[in-house]
One Martini backbone bead per residue (centre of mass of N, CA, C, O) as a GRO file, in nm:
protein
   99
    1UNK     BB    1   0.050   0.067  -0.008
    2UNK     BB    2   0.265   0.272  -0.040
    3UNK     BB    3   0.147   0.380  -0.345
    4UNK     BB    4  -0.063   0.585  -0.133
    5UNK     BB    5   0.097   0.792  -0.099
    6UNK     BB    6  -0.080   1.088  -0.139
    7UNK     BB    7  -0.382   0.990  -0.190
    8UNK     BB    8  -0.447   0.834   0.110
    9UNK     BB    9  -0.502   0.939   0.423
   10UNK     BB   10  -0.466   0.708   0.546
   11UNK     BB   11  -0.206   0.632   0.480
   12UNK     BB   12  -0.050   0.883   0.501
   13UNK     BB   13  -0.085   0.833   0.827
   14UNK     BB   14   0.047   0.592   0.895
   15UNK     BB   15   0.337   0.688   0.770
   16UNK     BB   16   0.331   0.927   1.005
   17UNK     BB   17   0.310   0.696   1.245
   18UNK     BB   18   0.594   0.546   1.168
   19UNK     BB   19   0.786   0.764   1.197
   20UNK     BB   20   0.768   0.840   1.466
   21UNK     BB   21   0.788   0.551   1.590
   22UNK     BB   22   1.102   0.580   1.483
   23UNK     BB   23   1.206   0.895   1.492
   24UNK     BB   24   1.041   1.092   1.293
   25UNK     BB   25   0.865   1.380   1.325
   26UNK     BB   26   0.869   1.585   1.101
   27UNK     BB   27   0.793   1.374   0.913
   28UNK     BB   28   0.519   1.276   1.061
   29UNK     BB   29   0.429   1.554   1.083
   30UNK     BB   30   0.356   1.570   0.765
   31UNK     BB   31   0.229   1.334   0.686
   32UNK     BB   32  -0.032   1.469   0.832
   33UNK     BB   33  -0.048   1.688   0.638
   34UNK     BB   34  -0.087   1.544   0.410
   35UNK     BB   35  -0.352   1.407   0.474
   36UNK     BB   36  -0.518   1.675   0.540
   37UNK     BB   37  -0.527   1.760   0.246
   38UNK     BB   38  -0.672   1.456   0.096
   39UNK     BB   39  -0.941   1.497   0.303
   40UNK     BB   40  -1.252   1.569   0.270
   41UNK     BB   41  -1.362   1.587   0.531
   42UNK     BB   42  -1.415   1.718   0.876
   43UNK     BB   43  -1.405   1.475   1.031
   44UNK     BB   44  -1.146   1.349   0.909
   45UNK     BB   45  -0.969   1.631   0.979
   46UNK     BB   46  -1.040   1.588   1.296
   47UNK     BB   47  -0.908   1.270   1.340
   48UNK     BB   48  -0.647   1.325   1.261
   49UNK     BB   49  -0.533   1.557   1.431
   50UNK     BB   50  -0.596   1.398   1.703
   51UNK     BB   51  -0.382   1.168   1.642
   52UNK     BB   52  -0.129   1.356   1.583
   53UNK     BB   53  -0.111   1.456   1.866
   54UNK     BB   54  -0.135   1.217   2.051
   55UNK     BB   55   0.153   1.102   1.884
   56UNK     BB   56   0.330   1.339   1.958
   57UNK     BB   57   0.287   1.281   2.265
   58UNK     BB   58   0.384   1.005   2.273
   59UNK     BB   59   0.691   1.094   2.180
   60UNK     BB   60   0.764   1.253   2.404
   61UNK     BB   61   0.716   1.108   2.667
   62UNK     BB   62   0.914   0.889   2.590
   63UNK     BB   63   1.157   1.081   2.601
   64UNK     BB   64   1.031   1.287   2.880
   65UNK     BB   65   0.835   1.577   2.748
   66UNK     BB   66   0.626   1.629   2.907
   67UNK     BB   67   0.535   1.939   2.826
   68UNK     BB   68   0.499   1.861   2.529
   69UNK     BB   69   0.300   1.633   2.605
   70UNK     BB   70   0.060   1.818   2.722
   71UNK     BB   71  -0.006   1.969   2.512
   72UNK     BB   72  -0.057   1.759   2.295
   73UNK     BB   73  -0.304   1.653   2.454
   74UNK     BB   74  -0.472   1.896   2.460
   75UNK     BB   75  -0.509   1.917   2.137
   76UNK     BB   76  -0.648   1.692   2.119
   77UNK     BB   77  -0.890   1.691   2.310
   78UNK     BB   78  -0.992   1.992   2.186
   79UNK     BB   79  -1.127   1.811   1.900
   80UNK     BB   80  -1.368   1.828   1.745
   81UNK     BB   81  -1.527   1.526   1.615
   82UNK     BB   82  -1.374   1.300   1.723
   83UNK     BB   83  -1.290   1.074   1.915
   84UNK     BB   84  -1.371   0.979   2.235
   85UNK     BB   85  -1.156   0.819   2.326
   86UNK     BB   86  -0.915   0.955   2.275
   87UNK     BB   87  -1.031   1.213   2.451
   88UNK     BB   88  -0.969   1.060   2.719
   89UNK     BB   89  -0.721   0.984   2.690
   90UNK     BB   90  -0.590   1.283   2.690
   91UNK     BB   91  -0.688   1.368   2.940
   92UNK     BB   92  -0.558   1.110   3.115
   93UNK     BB   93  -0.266   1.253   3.046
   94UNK     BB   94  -0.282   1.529   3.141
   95UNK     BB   95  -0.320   1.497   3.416
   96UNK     BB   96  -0.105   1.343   3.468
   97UNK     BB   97   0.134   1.509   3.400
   98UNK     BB   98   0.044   1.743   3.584
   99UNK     BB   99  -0.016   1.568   3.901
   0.00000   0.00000   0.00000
């Protein structure tokens, strides 16, 4: 499925996910906003928008950058349209972190 990237916004988000969970968050970051600008729906890039913070602070986290990790997690959980569970996640994470 790798020659779906950037053409399929779901595809490009697994590879901007692959590349995080790798170490490469620049690159990881670069492919969740091409997946975003390939999305049809505003609920698609609601839940895009969504899963990149959440995935970009557990990337934090894993460093140890508590401060950039629970920033991140609030961006996520304040996404509108997105998944609930996520919103769930990412809120016990940002209490979790603030102490």
């Amino acid at each position: 499925n790798r020659h779906r990237v950037g053409l399929d916004y779901f595809v490009t988000a697994t590879e901007g996910l692959y590349r995080i969970y790798s170490g490469d968050l620049e690159s990881g970051r670069q492919m969740y906003r091409d997946a975003l600008s390939i999305a049809q729906s505003q609920s698609e890039k609601s839940r895009l928008r969504q899963r990149m913070h959440y995935e970009i602070a557990r990337y934090f986290e894993f460093r140890g950058e508590t401060t950039l990790a629970a920033a991140e997690y609030k961006k996520s959980a304040k996404i509108k349209y997105g998944y609930g569970y996520l919103h769930r996640a990412a809120m016990r994470a940002a209490r979790r972190l603030a102490g």
